[in-house]
Structure formats: C-alpha cells, structure tokens
Z-matrix of the N, CA and C atoms (Angstrom, degrees):
N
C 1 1.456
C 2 1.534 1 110.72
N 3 1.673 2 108.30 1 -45.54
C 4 1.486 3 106.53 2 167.38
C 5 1.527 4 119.88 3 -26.62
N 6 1.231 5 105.96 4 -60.82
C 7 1.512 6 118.20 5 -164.52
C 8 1.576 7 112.67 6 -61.51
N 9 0.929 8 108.53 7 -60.15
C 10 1.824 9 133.11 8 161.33
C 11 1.341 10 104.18 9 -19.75
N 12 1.535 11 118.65 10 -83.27
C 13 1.340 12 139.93 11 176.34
C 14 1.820 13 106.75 12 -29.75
N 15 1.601 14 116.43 13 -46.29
C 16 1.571 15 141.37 14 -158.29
C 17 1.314 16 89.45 15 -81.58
N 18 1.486 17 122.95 16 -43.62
C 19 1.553 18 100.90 17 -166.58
C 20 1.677 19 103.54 18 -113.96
N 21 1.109 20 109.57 19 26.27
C 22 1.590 21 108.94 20 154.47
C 23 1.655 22 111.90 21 -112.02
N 24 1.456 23 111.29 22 -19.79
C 25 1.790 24 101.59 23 163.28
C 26 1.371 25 102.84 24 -73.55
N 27 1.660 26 132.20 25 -37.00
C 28 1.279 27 131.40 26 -167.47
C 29 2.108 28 95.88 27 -59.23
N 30 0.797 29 114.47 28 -42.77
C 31 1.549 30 138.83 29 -169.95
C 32 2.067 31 87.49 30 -40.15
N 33 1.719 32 83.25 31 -78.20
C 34 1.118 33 109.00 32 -176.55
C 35 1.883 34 138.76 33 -47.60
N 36 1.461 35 78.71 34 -35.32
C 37 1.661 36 83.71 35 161.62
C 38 1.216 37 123.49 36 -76.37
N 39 1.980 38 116.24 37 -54.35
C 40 1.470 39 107.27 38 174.45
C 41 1.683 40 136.27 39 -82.03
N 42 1.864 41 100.71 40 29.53
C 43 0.967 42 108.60 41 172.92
C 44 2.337 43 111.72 42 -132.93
N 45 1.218 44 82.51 43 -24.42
C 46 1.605 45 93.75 44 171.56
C 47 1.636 46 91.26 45 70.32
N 48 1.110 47 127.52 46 44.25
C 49 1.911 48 132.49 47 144.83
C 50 1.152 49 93.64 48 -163.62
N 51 1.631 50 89.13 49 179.39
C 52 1.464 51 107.47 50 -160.04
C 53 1.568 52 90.17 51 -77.75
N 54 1.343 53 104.08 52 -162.64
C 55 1.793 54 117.35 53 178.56
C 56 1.543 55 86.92 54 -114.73
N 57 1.839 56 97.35 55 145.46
C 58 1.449 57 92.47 56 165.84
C 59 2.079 58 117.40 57 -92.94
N 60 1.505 59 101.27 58 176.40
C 61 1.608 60 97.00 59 169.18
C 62 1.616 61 121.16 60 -16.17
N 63 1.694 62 104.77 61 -69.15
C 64 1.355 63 103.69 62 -171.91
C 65 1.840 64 114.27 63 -72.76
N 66 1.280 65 100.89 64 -29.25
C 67 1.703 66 90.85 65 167.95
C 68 1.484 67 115.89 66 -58.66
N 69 1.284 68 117.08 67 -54.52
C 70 1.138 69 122.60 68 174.12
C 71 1.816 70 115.93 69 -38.55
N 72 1.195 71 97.47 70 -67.99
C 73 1.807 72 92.46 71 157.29
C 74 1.424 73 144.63 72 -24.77
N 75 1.684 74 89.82 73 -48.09
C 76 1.139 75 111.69 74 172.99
C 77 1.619 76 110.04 75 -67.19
N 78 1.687 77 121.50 76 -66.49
C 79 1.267 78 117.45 77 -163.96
C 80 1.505 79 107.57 78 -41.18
N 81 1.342 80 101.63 79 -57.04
C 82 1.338 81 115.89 80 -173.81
C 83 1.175 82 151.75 81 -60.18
N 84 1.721 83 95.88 82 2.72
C 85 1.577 84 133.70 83 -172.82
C 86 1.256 85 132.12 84 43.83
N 87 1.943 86 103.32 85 46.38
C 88 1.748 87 123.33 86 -162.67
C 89 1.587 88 88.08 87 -92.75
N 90 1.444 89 94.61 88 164.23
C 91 1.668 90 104.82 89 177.31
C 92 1.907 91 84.22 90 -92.80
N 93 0.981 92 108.27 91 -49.28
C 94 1.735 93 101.40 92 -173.10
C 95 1.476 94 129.81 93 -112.65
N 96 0.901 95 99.98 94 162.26
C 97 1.842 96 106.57 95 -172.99
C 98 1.569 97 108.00 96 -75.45
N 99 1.480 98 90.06 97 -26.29
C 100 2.007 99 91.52 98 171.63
C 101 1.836 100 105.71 99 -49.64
N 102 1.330 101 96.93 100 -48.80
C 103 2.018 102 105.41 101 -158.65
C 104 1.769 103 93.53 102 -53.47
N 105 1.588 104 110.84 103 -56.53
C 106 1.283 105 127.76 104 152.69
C 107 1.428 106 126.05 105 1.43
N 108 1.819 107 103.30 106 -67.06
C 109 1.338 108 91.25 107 172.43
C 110 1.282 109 120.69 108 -117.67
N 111 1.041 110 124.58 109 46.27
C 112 1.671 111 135.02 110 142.72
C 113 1.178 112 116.45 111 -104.15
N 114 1.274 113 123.51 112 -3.94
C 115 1.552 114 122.84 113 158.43
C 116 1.572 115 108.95 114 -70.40
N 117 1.314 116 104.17 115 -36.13
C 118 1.463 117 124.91 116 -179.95
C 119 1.420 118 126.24 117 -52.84
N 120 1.283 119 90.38 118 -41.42
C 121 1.683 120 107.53 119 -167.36
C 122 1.392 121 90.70 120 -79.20
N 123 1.522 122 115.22 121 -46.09
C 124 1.458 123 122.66 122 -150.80
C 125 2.134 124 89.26 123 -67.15
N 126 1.231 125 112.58 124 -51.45
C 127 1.614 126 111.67 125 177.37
C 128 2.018 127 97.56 126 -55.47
N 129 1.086 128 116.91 127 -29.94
C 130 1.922 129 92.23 128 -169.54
C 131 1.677 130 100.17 129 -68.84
N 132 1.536 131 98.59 130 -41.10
C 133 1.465 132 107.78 131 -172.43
C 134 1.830 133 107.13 132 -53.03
N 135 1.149 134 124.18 133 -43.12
C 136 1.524 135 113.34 134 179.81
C 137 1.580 136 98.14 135 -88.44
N 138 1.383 137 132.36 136 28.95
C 139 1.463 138 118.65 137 -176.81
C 140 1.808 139 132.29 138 52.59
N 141 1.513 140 98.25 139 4.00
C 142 1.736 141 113.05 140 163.75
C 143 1.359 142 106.88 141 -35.54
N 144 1.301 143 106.37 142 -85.87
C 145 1.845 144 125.84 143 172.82
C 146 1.406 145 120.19 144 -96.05
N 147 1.475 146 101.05 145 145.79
C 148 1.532 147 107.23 146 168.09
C 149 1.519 148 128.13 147 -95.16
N 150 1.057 149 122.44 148 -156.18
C 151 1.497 150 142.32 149 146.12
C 152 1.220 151 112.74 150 -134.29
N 153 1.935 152 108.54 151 123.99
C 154 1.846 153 114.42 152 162.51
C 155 1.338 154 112.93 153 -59.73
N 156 1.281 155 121.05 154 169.72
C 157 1.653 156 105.64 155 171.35
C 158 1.659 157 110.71 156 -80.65
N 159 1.640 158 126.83 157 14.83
C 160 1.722 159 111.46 158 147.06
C 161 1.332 160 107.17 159 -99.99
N 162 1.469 161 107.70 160 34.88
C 163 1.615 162 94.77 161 179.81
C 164 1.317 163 144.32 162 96.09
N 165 1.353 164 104.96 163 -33.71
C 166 1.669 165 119.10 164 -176.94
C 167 1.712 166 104.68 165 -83.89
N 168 1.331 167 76.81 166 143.18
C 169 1.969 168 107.84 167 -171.72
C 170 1.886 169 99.21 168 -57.03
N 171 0.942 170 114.04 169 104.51
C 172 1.650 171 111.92 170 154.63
C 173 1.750 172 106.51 171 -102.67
N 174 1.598 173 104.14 172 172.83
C 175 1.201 174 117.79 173 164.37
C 176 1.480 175 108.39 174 -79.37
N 177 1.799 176 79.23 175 137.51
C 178 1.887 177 97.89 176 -175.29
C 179 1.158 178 106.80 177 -90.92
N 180 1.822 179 135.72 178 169.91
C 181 1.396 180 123.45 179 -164.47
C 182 1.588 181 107.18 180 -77.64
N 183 1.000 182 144.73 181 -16.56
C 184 1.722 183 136.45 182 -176.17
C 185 2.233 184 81.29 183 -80.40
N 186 0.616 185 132.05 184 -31.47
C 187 1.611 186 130.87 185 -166.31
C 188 1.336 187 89.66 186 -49.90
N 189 1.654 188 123.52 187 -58.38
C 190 1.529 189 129.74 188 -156.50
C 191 1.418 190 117.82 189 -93.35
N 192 1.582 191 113.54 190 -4.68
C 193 1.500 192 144.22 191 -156.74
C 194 2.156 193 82.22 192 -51.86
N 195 1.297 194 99.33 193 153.81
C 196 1.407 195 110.20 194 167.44
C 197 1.725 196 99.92 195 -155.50
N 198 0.989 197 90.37 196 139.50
C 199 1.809 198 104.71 197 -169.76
C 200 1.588 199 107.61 198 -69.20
N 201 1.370 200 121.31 199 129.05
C 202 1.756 201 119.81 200 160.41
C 203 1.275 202 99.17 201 -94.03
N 204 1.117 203 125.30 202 125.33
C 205 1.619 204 150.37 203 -178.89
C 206 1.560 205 116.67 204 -75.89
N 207 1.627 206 91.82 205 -57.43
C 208 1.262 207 133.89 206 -168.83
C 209 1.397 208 148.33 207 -162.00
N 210 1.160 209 113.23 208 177.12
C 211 1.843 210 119.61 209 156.75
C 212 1.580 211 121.07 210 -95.20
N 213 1.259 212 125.80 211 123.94
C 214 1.249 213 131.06 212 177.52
C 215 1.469 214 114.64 213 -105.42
N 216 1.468 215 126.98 214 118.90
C 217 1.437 216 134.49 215 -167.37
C 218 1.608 217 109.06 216 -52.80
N 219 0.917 218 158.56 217 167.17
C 220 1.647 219 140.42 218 164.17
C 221 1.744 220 88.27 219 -136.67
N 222 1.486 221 107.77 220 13.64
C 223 1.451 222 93.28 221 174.13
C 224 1.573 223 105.34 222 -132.53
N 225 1.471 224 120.19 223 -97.49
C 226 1.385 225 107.00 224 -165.62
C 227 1.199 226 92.88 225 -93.36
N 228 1.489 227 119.37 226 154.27
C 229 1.513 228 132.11 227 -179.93
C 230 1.552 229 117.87 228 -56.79
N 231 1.407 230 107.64 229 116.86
C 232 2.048 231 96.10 230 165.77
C 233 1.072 232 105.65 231 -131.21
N 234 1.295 233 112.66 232 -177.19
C 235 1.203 234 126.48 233 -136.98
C 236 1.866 235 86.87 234 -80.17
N 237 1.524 236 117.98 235 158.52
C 238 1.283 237 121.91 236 176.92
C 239 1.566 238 126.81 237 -102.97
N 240 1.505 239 119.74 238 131.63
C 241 1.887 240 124.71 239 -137.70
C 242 1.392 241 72.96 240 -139.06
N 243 1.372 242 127.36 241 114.73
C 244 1.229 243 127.73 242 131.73
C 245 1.764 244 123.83 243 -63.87
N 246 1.288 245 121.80 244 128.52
C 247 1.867 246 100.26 245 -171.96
C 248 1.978 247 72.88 246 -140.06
N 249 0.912 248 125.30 247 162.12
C 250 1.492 249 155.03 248 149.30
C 251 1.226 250 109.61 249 -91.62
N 252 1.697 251 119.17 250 87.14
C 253 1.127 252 129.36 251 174.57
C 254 1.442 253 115.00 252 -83.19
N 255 1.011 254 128.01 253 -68.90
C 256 1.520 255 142.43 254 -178.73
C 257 1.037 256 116.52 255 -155.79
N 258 1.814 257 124.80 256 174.05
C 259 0.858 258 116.72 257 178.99
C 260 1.771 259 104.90 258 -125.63
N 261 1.278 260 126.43 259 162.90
C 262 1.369 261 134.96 260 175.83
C 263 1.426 262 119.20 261 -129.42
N 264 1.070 263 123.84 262 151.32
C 265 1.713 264 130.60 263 146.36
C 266 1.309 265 96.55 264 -85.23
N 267 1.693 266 106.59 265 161.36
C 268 1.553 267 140.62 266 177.74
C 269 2.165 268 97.24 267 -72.66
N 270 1.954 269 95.96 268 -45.38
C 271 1.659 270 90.61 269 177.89
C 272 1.467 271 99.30 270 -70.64
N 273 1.082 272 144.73 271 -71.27
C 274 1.345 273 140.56 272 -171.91
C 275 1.740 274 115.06 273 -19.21
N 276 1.191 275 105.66 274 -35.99
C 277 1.428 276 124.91 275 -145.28
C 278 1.406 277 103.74 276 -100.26
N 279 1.822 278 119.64 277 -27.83
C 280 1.587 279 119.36 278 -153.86
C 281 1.240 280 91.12 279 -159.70
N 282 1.381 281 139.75 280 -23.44
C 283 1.295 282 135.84 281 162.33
C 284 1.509 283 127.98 282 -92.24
N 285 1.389 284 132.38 283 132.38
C 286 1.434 285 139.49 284 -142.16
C 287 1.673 286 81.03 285 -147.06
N 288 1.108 287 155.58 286 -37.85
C 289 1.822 288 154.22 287 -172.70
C 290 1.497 289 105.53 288 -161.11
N 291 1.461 290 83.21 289 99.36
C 292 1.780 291 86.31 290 -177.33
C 293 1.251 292 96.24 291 -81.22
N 294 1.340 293 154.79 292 -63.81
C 295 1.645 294 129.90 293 -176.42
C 296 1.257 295 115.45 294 -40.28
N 297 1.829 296 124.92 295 -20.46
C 298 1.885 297 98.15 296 178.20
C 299 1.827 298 93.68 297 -111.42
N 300 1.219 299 115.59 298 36.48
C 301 1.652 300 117.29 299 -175.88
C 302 2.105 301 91.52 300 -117.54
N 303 1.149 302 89.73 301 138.78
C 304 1.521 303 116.20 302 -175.70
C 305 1.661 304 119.35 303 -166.77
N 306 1.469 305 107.59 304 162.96
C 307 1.758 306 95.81 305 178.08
C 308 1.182 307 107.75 306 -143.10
N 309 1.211 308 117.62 307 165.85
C 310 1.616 309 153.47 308 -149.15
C 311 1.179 310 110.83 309 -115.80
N 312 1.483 311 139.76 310 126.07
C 313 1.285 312 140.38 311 166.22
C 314 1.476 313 105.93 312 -83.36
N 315 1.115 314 139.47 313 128.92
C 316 1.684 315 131.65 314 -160.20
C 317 1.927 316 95.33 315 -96.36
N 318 0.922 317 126.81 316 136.09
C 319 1.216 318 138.79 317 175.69
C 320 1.388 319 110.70 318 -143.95
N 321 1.719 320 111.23 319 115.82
C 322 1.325 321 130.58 320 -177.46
C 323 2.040 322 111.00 321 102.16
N 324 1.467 323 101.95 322 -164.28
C 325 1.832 324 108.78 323 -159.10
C 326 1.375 325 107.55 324 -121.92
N 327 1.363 326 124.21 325 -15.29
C 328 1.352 327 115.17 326 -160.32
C 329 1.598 328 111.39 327 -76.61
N 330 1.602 329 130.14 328 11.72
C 331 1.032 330 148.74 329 142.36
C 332 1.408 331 138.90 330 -102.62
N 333 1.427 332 91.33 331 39.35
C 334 1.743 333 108.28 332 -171.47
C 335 1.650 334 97.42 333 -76.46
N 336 1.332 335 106.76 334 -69.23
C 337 1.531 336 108.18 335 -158.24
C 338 1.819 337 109.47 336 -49.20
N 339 1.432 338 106.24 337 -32.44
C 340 1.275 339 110.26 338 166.50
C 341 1.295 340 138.86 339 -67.30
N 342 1.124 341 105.16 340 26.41
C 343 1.605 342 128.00 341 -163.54
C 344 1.298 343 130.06 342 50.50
N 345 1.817 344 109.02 343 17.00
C 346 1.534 345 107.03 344 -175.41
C 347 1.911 346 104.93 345 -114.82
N 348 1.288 347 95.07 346 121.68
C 349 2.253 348 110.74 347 -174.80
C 350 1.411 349 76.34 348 -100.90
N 351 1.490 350 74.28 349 155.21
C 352 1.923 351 106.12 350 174.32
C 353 1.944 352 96.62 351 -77.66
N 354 1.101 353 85.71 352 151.77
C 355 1.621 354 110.31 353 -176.20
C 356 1.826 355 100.70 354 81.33
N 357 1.120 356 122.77 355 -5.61
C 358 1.344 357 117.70 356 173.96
C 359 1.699 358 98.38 357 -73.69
N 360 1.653 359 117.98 358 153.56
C 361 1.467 360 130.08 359 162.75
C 362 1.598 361 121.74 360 -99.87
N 363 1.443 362 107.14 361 126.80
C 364 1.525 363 107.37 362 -167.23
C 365 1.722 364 89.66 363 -117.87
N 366 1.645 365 93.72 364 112.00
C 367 1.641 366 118.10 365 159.61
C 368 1.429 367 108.05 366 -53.57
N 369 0.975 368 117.35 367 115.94
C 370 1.910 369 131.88 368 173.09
C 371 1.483 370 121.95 369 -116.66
N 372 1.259 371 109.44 370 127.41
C 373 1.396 372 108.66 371 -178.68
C 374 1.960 373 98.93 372 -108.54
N 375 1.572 374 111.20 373 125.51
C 376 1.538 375 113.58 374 171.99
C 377 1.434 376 108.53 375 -55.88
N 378 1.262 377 101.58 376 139.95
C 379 1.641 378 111.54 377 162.34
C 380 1.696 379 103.45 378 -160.65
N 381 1.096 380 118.35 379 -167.25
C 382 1.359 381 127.40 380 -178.07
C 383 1.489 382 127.91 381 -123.96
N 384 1.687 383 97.56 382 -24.36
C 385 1.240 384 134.59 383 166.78
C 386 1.316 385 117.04 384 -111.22
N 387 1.677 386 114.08 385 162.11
C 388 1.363 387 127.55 386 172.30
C 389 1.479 388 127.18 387 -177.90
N 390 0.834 389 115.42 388 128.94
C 391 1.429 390 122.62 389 -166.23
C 392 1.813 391 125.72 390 -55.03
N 393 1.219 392 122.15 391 140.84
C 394 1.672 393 98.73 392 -156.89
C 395 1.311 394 101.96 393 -87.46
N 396 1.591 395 110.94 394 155.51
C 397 1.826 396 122.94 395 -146.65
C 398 1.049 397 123.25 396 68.07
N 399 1.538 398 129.98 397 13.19
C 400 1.262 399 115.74 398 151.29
C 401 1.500 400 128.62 399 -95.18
N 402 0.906 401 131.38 400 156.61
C 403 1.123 402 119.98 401 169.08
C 404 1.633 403 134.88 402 -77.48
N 405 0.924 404 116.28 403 135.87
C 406 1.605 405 127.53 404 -164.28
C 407 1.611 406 140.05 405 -128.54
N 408 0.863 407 116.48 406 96.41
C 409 1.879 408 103.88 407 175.69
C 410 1.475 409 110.45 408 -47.61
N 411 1.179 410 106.79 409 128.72
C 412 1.829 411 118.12 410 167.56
C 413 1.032 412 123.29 411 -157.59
N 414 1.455 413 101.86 412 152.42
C 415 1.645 414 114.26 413 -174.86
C 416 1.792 415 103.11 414 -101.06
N 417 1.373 416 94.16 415 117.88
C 418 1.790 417 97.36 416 -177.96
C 419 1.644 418 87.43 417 -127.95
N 420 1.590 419 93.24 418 141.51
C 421 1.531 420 115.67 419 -179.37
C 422 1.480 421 98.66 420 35.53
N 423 1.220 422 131.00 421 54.74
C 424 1.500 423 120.18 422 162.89
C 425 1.321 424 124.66 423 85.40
N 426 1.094 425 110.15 424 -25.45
C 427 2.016 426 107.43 425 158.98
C 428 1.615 427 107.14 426 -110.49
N 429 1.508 428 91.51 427 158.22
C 430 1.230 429 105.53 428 160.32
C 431 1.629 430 145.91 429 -86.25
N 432 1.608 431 126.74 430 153.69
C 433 1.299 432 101.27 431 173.87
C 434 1.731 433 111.27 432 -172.11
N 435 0.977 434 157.62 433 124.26
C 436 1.042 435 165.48 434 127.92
C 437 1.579 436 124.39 435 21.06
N 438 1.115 437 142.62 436 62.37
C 439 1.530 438 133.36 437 -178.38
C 440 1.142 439 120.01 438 -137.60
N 441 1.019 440 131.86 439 168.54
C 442 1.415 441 150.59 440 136.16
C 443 1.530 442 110.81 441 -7.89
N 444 1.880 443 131.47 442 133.89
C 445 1.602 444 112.05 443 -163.84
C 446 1.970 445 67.14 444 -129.00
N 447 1.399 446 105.18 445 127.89
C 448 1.538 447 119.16 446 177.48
C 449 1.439 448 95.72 447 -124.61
N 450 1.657 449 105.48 448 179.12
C 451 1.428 450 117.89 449 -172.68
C 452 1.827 451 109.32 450 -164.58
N 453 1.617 452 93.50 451 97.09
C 454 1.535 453 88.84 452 171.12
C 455 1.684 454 112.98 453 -110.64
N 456 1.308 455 93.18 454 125.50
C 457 1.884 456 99.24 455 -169.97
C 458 1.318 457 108.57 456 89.10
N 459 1.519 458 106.68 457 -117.31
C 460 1.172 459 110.49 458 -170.87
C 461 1.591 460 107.82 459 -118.97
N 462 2.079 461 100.74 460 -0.18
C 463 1.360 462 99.08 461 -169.60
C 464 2.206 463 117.72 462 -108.83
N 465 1.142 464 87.33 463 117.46
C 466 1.450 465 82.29 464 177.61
C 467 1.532 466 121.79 465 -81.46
N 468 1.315 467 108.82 466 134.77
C 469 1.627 468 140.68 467 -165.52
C 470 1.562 469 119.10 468 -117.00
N 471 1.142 470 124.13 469 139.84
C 472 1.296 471 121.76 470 171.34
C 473 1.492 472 118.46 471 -97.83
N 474 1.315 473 127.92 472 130.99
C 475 1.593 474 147.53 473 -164.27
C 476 1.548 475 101.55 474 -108.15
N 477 1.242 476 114.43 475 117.89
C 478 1.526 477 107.19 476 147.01
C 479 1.244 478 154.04 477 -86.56
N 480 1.078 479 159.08 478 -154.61
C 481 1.720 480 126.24 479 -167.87
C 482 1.424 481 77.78 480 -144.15
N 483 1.376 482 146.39 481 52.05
C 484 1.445 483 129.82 482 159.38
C 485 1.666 484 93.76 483 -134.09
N 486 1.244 485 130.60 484 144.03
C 487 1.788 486 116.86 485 150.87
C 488 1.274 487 117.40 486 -55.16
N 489 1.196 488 128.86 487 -26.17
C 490 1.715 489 107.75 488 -170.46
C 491 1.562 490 115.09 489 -95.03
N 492 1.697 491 112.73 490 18.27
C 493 1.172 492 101.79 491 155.43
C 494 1.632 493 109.45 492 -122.13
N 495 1.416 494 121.54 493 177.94
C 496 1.341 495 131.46 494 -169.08
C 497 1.963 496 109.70 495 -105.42
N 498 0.981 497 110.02 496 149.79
C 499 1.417 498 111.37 497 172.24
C 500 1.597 499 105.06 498 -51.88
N 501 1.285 500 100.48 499 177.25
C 502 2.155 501 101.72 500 -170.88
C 503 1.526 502 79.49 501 -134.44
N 504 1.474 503 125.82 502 130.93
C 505 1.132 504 125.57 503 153.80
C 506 1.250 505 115.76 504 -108.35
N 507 1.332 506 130.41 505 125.19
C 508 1.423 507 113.88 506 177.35
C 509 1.870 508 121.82 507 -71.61
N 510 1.499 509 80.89 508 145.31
C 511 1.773 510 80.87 509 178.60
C 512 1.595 511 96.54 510 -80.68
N 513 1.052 512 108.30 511 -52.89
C 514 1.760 513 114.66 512 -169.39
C 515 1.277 514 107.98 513 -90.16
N 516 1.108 515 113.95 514 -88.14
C 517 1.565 516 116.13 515 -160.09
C 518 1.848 517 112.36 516 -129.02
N 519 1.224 518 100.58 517 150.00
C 520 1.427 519 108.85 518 -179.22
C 521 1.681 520 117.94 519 -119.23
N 522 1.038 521 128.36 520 107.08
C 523 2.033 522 101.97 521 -171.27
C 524 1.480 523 84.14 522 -130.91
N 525 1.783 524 108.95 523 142.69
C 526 1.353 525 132.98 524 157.88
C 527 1.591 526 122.49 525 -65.45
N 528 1.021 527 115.06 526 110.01
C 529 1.828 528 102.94 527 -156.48
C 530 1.843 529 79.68 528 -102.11
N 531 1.495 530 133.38 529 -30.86
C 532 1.432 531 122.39 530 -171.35
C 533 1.883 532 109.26 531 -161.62
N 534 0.666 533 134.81 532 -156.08
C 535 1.358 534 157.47 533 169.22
C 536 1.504 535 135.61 534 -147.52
N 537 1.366 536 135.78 535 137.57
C 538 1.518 537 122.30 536 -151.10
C 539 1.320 538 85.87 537 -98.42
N 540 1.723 539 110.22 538 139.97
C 541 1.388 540 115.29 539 174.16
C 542 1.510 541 116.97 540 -107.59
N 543 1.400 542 109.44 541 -10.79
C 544 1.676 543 116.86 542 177.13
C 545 1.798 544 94.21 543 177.24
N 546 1.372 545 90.21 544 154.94
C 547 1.354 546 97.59 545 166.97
C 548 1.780 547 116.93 546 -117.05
N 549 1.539 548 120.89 547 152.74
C 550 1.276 549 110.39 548 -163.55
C 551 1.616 550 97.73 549 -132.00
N 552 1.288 551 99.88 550 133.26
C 553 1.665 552 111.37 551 -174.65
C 554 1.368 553 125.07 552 -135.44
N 555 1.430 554 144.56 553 105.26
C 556 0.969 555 141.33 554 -145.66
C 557 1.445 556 105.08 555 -104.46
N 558 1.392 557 130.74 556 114.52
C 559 1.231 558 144.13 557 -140.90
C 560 2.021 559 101.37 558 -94.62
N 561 0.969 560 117.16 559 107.42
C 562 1.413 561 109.11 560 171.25
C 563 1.224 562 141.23 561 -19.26
C-alpha cells in the first residue's frame, strides 16, 4: 500500500490534481478500474484521499501531513534534539474555510515593514468584516489594495506598513473583500 499511496502523491505533485480511476489503473499497473477503486476506498478509509461533494478524489489531510521534528532556538544556540512531535498539514495549520480561503500574489512595498515583499503570497480568507489592525484586502474608491484596516473616530482608513507611503482615506466608499491569514515566501 506504501508504494501505491507514493506513486499517486508522485502523480499528484507533477500534475497538481488528483489522478483519475483510469490513471490510477494505469500508475498502478491494474488491468481494471474496478482494482482502482478499492485501492481507493482502501486510501478514504485511512483518510489518504477524499471526496468533494461532486465526488472527485482530492488529497485527504495525512496526504499533506509534514512532520514537526522540533523546536529551533531563534536565539542563543543549544544543543540540537531531534524528537518526532507531531505531524501537521499547511490547511490544518493556516486554513480555518477553505471555500472563502484563496491567495494573492503581492505586487509592490507599502507592506514591507510588515514583513510582506512583492512576489511573496498572502493566504486570505473572504469576509466582509474585520477587526481594526488587521490586515485586509479592499476596494476603496474603486481599486483595490492590501493594508492595514485603522479607525480614527468613527471613520475607518487604510494604513500602510512602509513610511514612504500615506494612509488612503476613502472619499466614498471602503468594503472589506478578505483578511490576510499568513503570508508565504519561498526562501532562495
């Protein structure tokens, strides 16, 4: 089953979906799609793969599982403990509503100091609302943009996290289209 399991994530990575019945057949070198899907069932049963509600096979949460090892000092050096703590998914971990969770390619600076560079991806969960100091996608006066959601008085404003730009006050209208749930940066 090990193996099985290995070459349908292998499937899955260099294609970014699942495999269907007959691929599955295929990897697995079945004459039929029947053998196919009792391999299938046998992966829902350990939670490998799922079903969406039209049916189609996604990855189940042990599919995306990534091992915590450990604790890493970020201050003075100690000595190094490998332990096998648990394991997590990235959704488990940063996703709370995967139908209103989606991401953002970041383009531009005015979220530098906040630790977000352009070409970084900011995980967003939709909402309409959001609490002030978080950060938020919104459409003010008709464009969109990424900032800081502040509140002086009674009027809420968007802040950017760099000095060389200025707060955005809307003349007209302000709407919360999401909130940033993490940002993702792929390290050189």
């Amino acid at each position: 089953m090990e193996t099985q399991i290995h070459s349908i994530k292998d499937f899955y990575a260099k294609n970014k979906r699942m495999p269907s019945y007959s691929e599955i057949a295929s990897i697995l070198e079945f004459k039929s799609k029947n053998s196919a899907f009792k391999v299938v069932n046998k992966m829902i049963d350990l939670g490998i793969i799922e079903k969406d509600l039209k049916g189609k096979l996604i990855p189940g949460s042990s599919f995306r599982e990534i091992r915590i090892l450990g604790l890493i000092e970020a201050g003075f050096p100690t000595p190094a403990e490998e332990t096998h703590y648990d394991s997590v998914t990235l959704d488990e971990f940063l996703v709370e509503d995967r139908e209103a969770t989606f991401m953002l390619r970041v383009k531009g600076d005015s979220m530098y100091d906040a630790g977000i560079r352009e070409g970084d991806y900011v995980l967003v969960e939709r909402t309409t609302t959001a609490p002030v100091g978080k950060i938020v996608i919104a459409e003010v006066d008709g464009a969109w943009t990424m900032k800081y959601l502040r509140k002086q008085g009674s009027y809420l404003f968007l802040e950017p996290a760099n000095k060389k730009y200025k707060p955005i006050f809307p003349k007209e209208d302000l709407r919360i289209a999401a909130v940033v749930k993490a940002v993702v940066r792929k390290m050189a």
